[in-house]
C-alpha positions as CSV (number, residue, x, y, z in Angstrom):
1,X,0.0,0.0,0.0
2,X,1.5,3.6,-0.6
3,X,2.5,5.7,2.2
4,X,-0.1,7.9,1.8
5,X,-2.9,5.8,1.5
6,X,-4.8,5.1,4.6
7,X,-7.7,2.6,5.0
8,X,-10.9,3.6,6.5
9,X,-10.8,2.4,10.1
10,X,-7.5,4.0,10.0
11,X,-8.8,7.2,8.9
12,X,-12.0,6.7,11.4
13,X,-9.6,6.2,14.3
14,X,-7.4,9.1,13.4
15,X,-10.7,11.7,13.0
16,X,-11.6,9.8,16.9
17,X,-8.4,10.8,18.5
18,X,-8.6,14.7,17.3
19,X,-9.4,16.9,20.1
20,X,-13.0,17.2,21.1
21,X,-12.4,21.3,20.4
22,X,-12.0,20.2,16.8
23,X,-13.9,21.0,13.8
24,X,-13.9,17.0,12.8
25,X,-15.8,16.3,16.1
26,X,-17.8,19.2,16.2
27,X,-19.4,18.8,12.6
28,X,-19.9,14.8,13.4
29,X,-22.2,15.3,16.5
30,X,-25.4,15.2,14.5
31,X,-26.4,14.4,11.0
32,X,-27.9,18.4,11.6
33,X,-24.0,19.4,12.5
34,X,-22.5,17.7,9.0
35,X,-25.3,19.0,6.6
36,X,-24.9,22.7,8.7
37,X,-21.1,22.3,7.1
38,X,-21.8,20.7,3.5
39,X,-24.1,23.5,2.8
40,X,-22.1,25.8,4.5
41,X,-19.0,25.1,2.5
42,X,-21.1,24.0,-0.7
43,X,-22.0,27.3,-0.9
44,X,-18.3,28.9,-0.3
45,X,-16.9,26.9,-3.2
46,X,-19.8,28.1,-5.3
47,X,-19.4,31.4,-4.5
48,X,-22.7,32.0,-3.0
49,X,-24.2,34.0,-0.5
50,X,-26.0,32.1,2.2
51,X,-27.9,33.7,5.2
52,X,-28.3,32.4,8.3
53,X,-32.0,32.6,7.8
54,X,-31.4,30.5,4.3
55,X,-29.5,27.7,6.7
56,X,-31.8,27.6,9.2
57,X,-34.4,26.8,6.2
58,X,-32.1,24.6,4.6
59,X,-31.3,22.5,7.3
60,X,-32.7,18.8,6.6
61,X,-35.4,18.2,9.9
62,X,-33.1,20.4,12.3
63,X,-35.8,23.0,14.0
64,X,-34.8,26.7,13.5
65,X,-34.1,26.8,17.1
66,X,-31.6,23.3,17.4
67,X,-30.6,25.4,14.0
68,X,-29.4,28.8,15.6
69,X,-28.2,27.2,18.7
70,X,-25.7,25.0,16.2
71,X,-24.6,28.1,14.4
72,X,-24.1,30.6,17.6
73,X,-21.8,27.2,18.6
74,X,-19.4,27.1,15.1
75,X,-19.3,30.8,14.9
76,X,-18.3,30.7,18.9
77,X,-15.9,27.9,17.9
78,X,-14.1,29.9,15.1
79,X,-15.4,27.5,12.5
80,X,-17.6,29.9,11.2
81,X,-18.1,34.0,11.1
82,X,-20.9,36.0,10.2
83,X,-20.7,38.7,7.8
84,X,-23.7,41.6,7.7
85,X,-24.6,42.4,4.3
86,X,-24.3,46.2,2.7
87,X,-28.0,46.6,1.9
88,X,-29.8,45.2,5.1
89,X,-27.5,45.4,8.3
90,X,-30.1,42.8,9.8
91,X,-29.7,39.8,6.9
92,X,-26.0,38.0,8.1
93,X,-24.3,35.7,5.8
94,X,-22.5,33.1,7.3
95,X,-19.3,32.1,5.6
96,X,-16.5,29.8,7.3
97,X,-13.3,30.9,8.7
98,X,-9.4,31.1,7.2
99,X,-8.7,28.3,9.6
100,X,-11.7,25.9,9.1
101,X,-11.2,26.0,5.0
102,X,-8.0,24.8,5.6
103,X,-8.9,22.6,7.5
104,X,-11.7,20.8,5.1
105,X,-9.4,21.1,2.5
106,X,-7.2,18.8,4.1
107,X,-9.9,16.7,5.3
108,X,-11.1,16.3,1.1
109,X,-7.2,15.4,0.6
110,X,-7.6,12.8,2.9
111,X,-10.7,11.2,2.1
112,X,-9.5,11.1,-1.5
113,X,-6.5,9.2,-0.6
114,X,-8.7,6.3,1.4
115,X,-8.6,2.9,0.3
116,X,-10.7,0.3,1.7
């Protein structure tokens, strides 16, 4: 197998021994805490705007409540900032931070490189 190559229970185990402070534990709480991220950074790479009012709608069976409670969490976390927009100060966008794109850019390096 090549160096770089890791299996999955490898790469499971690896993800379980990161610090609990750590984006990859904090987004794997809840099926609610990965889709908040996928559509989050989904919309990043696309180059869209997305609202927090647009998540909260988004989210797959989260209520808006469980939603903003989530998103008050990442953004107190650093994994997430909000940014108020020119034309309405009361519609935030939520984008993700420096810190956390680098960090799930190297998380889609890894999964790329998994073999089973």
């Amino acid at each position: 197998m090549v160096k770089d190559k890791k299996t999955l229970l490898d790469f499971w185990e690896d993800q379980m021994r990161q610090s609990h402070t750590s984006s990859n534990y904090f987004f794997r709480k809840s099926p609610s805490h990965y889709h908040m991220m996928l559509l989050v950074m989904s919309a990043y790479k696309e180059g869209n705007k997305l609202s927090v009012e647009e998540l909260k709608t988004k989210l797959f069976k989260t209520s808006r409540p469980k939603s903003a409670l989530i998103i008050t969490e990442a953004c107190e976390k650093g994994f997430f900032r909000l940014e108020k927009t020119s034309t309405d100060q009361r519609i935030k966008n939520i984008m993700p931070s420096e810190s956390f794109i680098d960090e799930f850019n190297k998380y889609l390096v890894t999964l790329k490189n998994i073999s089973y």
